[in-house]
N, C-alpha and C positions, 0 to 999 in steps of 0.2 A: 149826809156828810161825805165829802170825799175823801179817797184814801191817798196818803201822803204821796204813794207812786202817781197818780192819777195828776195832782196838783202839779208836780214837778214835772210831766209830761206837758201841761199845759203850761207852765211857767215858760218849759224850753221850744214850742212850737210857739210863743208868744215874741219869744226875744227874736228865733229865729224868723219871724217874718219881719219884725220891726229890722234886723239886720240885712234884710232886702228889699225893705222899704230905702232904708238908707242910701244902699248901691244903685239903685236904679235911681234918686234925683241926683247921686251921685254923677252916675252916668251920664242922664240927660244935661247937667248943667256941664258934660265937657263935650259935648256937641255928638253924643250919642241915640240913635232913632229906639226906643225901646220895641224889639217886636212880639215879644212875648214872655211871659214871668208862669213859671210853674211846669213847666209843658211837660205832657208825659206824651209823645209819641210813641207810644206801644202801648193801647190801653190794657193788655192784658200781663202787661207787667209793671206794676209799683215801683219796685228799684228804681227804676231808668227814669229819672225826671233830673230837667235844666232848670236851676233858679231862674235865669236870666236870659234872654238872646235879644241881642243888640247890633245895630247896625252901624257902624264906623263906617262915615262915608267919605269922610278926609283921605280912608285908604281903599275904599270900598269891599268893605271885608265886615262880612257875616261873626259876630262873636258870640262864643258863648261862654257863661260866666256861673261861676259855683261862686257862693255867699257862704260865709262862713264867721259865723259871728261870737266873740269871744267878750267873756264879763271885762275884763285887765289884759294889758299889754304885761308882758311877761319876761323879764329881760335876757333869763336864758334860755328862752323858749325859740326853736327854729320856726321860720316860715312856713305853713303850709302841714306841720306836723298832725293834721286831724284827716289830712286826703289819704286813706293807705291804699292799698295794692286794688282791694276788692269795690273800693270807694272810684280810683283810676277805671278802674275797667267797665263798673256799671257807665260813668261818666262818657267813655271811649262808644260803648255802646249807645249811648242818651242819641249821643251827639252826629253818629252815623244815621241812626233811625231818621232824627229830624230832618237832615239832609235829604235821605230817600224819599221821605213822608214830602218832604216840601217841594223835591222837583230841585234843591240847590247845585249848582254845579260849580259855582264860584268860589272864591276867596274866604278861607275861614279860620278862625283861631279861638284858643282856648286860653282865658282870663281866671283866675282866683282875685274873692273881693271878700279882702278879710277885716270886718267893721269890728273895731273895740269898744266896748262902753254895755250901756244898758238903757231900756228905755226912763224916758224920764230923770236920766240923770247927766245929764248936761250934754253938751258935744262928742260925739261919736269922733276916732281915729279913724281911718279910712286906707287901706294898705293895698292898692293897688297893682297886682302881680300881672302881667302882659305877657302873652307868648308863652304860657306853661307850654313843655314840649309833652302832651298827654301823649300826643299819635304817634312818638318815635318809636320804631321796636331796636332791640328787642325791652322792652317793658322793665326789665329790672337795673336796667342804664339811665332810665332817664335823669337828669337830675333835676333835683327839686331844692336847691338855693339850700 
């Protein structure tokens, strides 16, 4: 039998993949190239992984995209309130590595894809954030809507 922590751990690595499952046909049906889902460029660090990277070719720009998937839309809830300082930073770092790792030099930006709902229970919300300003310093300016 599992332990109740155990179950809820897999409860919440269950929603969160289905909530990037989500993003990404989300993605692809708005003319998005999906190039990679999970990626940890730095194998010897855990933290630093990209839900998402996605190729916008409309603009020709490299995206990368943090999933974030919530049971209920929440109506005094702000935008983005689960990304905090140490979540920015590992993210800031994700996103340099895959660049170096990849040889990128081009165009790139930083997307939040925040899905509401649950699996199996009807139509996912789908909250589309463009242009988070992750990279501006100094870091405790940025704003985040």
């Amino acid at each position: 039998m599992q332990s109740p922590r155990h179950r809820s751990t897999s409860l919440g690595a269950e929603r969160g993949a289905w909530g990037e499952s989500v993003a990404t046909e989300y993605l692809r049906r708005g003319g998005f190239e999906i190039i990679d889902r999970n990626s940890r460029p730095v194998e010897r660090d855990g933290r630093l992984e990209i839900d998402i990277v996605a190729w916008e070719r409309r603009s020709d720009t490299m995206v990368f995209v943090e999933v974030k998937q919530h049971a209920r839309v929440e109506t005094c809830a702000r935008r983005l309130r689960s990304v905090d300082r140490r979540k920015k930073r590992n993210l800031r770092r994700a996103c340099n590595a895959w660049r170096r790792v990849n040889g990128w030099g081009g165009a790139f930006r930083f997307d939040v894809i925040e899905v509401y709902g649950e699996p199996g229970g009807g139509r996912p919300i789908v909250d589309h954030i463009t242009d988070v300003a992750l990279f501006s310093a100094p870091d405790r300016f940025v704003n985040w809507n």
